[in-house]
C-alpha positions, -999 to +999 in steps of 0.1 A: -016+311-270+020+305-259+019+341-238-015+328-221+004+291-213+036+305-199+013+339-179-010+311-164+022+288-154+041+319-137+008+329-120+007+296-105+045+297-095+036+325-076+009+312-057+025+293-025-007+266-020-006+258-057+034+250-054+025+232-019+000+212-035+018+205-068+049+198-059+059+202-025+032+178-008+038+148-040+076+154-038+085+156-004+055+156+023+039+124+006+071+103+006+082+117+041+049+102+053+055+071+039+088+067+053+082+079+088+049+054+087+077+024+073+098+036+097+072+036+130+056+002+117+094-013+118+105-001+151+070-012+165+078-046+151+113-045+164+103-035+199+075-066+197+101-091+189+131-076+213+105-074+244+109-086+273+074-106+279+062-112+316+037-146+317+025-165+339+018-205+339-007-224+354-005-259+360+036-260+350+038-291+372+019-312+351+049-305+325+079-297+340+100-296+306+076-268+296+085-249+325+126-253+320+126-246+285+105-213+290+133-206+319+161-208+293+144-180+273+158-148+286+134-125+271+107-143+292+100-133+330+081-156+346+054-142+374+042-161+402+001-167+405-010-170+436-005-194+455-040-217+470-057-213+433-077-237+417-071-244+384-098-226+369-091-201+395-058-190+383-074-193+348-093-163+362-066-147+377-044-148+350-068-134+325-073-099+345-037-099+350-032-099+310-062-079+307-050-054+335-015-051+314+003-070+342+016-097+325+015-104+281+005-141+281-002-168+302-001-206+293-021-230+307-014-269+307-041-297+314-033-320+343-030-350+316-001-334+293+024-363+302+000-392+301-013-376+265+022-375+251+032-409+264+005-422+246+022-408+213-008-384+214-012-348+209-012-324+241-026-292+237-012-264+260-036-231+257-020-199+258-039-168+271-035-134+258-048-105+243-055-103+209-066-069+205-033-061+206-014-047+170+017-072+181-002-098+194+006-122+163+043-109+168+042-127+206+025-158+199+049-166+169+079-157+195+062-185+222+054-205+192+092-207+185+102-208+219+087-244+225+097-257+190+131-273+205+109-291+230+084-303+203+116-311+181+125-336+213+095-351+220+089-354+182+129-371+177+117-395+208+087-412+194+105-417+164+133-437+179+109-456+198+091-469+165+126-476+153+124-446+123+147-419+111+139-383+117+132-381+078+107-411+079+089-398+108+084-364+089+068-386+057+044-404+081+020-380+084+028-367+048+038-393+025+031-372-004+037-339-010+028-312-037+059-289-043+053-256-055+074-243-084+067-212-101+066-205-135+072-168-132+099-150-128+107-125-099+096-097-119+064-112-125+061-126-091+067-091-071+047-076-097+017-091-095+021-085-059+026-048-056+025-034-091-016-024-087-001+002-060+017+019-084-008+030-106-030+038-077-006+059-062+006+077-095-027+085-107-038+098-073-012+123-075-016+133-107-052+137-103-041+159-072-017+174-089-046+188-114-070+199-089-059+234-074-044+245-108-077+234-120-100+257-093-072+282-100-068+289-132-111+289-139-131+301-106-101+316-101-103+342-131-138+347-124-129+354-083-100+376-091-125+401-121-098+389-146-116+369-172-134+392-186-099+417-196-086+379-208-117+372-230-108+409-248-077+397-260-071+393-296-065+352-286-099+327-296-112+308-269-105+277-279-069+290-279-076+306-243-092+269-231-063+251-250-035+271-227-049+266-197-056+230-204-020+229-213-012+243-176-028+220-159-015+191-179+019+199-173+013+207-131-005+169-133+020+155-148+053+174-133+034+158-096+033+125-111+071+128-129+085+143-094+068+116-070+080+090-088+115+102-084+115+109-052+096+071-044+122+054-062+151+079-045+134+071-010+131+029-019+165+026-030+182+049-002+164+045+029+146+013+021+175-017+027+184-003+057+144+001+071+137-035+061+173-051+077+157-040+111+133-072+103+158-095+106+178-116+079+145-135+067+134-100+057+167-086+044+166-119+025+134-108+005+138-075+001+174-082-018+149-104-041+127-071-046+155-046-057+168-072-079+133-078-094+129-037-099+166-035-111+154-059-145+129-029-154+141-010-181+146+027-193+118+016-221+096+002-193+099+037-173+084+053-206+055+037-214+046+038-177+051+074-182+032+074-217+005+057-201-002+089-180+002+111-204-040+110-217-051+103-180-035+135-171-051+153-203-084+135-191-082+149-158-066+184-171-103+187-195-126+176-167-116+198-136-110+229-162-147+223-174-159+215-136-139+252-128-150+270-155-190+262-145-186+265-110-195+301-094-170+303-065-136+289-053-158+270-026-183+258-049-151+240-071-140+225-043-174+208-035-171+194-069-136+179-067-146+155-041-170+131-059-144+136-088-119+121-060-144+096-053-154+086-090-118+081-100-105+058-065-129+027-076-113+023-110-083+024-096-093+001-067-105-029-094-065-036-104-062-049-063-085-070-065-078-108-072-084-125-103-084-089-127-061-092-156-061-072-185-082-085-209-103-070-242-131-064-217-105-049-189-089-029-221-125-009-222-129+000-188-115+040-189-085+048-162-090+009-148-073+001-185-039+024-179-038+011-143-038-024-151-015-016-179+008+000-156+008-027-135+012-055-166+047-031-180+059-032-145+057-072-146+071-075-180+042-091-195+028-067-212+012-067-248+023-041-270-011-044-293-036-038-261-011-011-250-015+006-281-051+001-280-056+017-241-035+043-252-053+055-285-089+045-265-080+066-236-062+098-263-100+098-278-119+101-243-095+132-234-101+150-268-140+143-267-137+158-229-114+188-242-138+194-268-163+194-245-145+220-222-139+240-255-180+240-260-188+249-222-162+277-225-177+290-256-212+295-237-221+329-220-243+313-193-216+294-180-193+316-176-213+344-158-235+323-140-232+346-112 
C-alpha cells in the first residue's frame, strides 16, 4: 500500500497542472493576488484623498466665509460658472459639468444661509457630485472636513452669545450619553470581525487543493489504460482506494498548510507598510490587529490545523468516489463544480450575523469546523464542542471513505465505459 501511496504522489509531482494547482496557485498566485488587489485598493484610496478636486459654487455670495475657507484648501481649484446664470441655471450647468468629468463636485448655497444661521438655525448647503463614483465617499468626507473649522466657528459663536462654554454647548443637544465599553478583548473583538474569513479561505483551498489530484489519480487511471495493470497487483482494493485517498489527503492538506504560511508571511511583511499609506488613523488600527494575532498561540495554530484534518479526509473520499464513477477527465470536471458550489454555502453561514456555535451549529457538517475555526481564532473556544465537531466530522469522513471503498469494489463503476 505504501508503494501505491508514494507511486501515486511522484506521479502527481510530475504532472506540472497538478503542482500549479496544488501548490503553486495556493502558495504563491493566490496570495500575490491578494496583495496586488490590497495594494491597487490602497493607492486608489491614496490618490482619492491626495487629489486635487476642481468644483464649482453657486451662490458663494450668499456665504462669503464659505467661499474663503474653501480658498484656503489647496487641494481645491475652484472653476468659474458662467457668468448671467440663474440660480437654477448654474444648478444645471454645474451638473453636466460634474457629469461631463469637468469638475468633481459642486456646492450650492440658498440665498437665506446668513439670515438661517443668525437665527441660531441650521443652514443646509447641498453639494453636487457623482456618486457612481468608487471614491465618491472618499471626496465628500474630504469637503466634509474641509468646512468643519467653519462649523467649529459658527458653532463656538452662538455659544458665547448664550453665555455657555464650548463643553456646555456640546451637552445641549446631548445631555446624556450612552458610552460604549466592550467586554471583549482585542482578540475577541478582531475575531469576531474577520475570523469567519479564515475558515472560508482555508477550506476553499484545501477543497481545491483536492480536486485535480482527485480527477487525476481516478478518471485519470482509467484515461491513461492503467487501472486495469493496477487492479492485477497482488495489493486489495480497499488498500488501492486507501492509498490514493491517502494522496489526496496529503495534496489538500499540504495547499491548506502552505497558504497559510505564506498569508501570515505576506500579513506580517508586506502588510504594515500597505496599511500606513492610509494615514495614521489606519496605522493606528492595524498596530491593534497584529497585536490581537500576536496573543494566538502555537496550541491555537494546531487545533485550527486539527480542525482540517477530517474536512480534508471528507473531501479526499468524496472527489476520489466522484472520480472513480465518472467516465472521462471532462465528465469529473463537470462534477466538481456543484461540489464547489455545495460546499461555499456552509462556509458562507459563519459571515453571517448573529451565528455562534451552538449544539445546533455543532451539527451542521463543514459549517461546524468553520465556525470552530473562527471561535479558536477568538480565544473563546470550548474544548468539549471542539471535541465533539471533531469526532462528528472523523465519522462523516469514514462513512464517505467506506463508501468510496464500496463504489471501488463494484465492476460497473469502474468500466462504465
Amino acid at each position: 500500500m505504501l508503494q501505491v501511496y508514494l507511486k501515486e504522489l511522484l506521479e502527481l509531482t510530475r504532472d506540472k497542472k497538478t503542482l500549479i494547482f496544488t501548490i503553486l496557485l495556493p502558495t504563491l498566485i493566490m496570495p500575490v493576488i491578494m496583495f496586488g488587489f490590497i495594494t491597487l485598493t490602497t493607492h486608489i484610496a491614496k490618490k482619492a484623498i491626495d487629489e486635487d478636486l476642481s468644483y464649482a459654487l453657486v451662490g458663494g455670495e450668499h456665504y462669503p466665509e464659505l467661499v474663503t475657507t474653501l480658498a484656503k484648501n489647496n487641494k481645491l481649484r475652484k472653476v468659474v460658472v458662467p457668468e448671467g446664470a440663474g440660480s437654477d441655471e448654474a444648478v444645471r450647468i454645474v451638473s453636466e459639468m460634474i457629469n461631463k468629468d469637468e469638475i468633481r463636485f459642486a456646492i450650492v448655497v440658498p440665498k437665506d444661509t446668513l439670515s438661517i444661521l443668525k437665527e441660531g438655525l441650521s443652514a443646509e448647503l447641498k453639494m453636487l457630485y457623482n456618486d457612481s463614483a468608487t471614491t465618491s465617499e472618499i471626496i465628500f468626507g474630504r469637503i466634509n472636513k474641509s468646512i468643519k473649522a467653519l462649523k467649529t466657528k459658527e458653532r463656538q459663536k452662538r455659544f458665547s452669545q448664550l453665555g455657555l462654554t464650548e463643553a456646555q454647548g456640546k451637552s445641549i443637544n446631548n445631555p446624556v450619553r450612552l458610552v460604549k465599553t466592550s467586554t471583549a478583548g482585542e482578540r475577541e473583538s478582531f475575531g469576531e470581525k474577520i475570523g469567519g474569513f479564515l475558515p472560508y479561505i482555508l477550506i476553499l483551498i484545501g477543497l481545491s487543493g483536492a480536486m485535480y489530484p482527485a480527477i487525476d489519480i481516478g478518471v485519470g487511471e482509467k484515461e491513461r489504460g492503467t487501472l486495469e495493470t493496477l487492479l492485477l497487483t497482488p495489493i486489495s482494493r480497499f488498500q488501492l482506494v486507501f492509498a490514493k485517498f491517502a494522496v489526496i489527503f496529503t495534496t489538500s492538506f499540504v495547499s491548506v498548510f502552505l497558504s497559510l504560511i505564506s498569508f501570515a508571511l505576506m500579513t506580517l511583511v508586506f502588510g504594515p507598510a500597505i496599511m500606513s499609506g492610509f494615514g495614521a488613523e489606519s496605522s493606528e488600527k492595524v498596530g491593534e490587529l497584529f497585536e490581537a494575532l500576536s496573543s494566538i498561540s502555537l496550541t491555537d495554530i494546531l487545533l485550527m490545523f486539527l480542525m482540517l484534518v477530517p474536512v480534508a479526509a471528507i473531501f479526499a473520499s468524496l472527489l476520489l468516489s466522484v472520480s472513480i464513477y465518472a467516465r472521462t477527465y471532462k465528465e469529473a470536471q463537470n462534477y466538481m463544480s456543484p461540489i464547489m458550489m455545495i460546499t461555499i454555502f456552509p462556509l458562507i453561514l459563519p459571515l453571517l450575523p448573529g451565528v455562534k456555535l451552538d449544539w445546533v451549529w455543532a451539527s451542521v457538517p463543514v459549517t461546524n469546523v468553520s465556525l470552530a475555526i473562527k471561535e479558536i481564532f477568538k480565544g473563546t473556544i470550548d474544548m468539549q464542542i471542539l471535541l465533539v465537531i471533531f469526532g462528528s466530522t472523523t465519522i462523516i469522513a469514514g462513512v464517505l471513505l467506506a463508501i468510496c471503498n464500496w463504489w471501488f469494489q463494484r465492476e460497473q463503476v469502474l468500466f462504465r465505459n
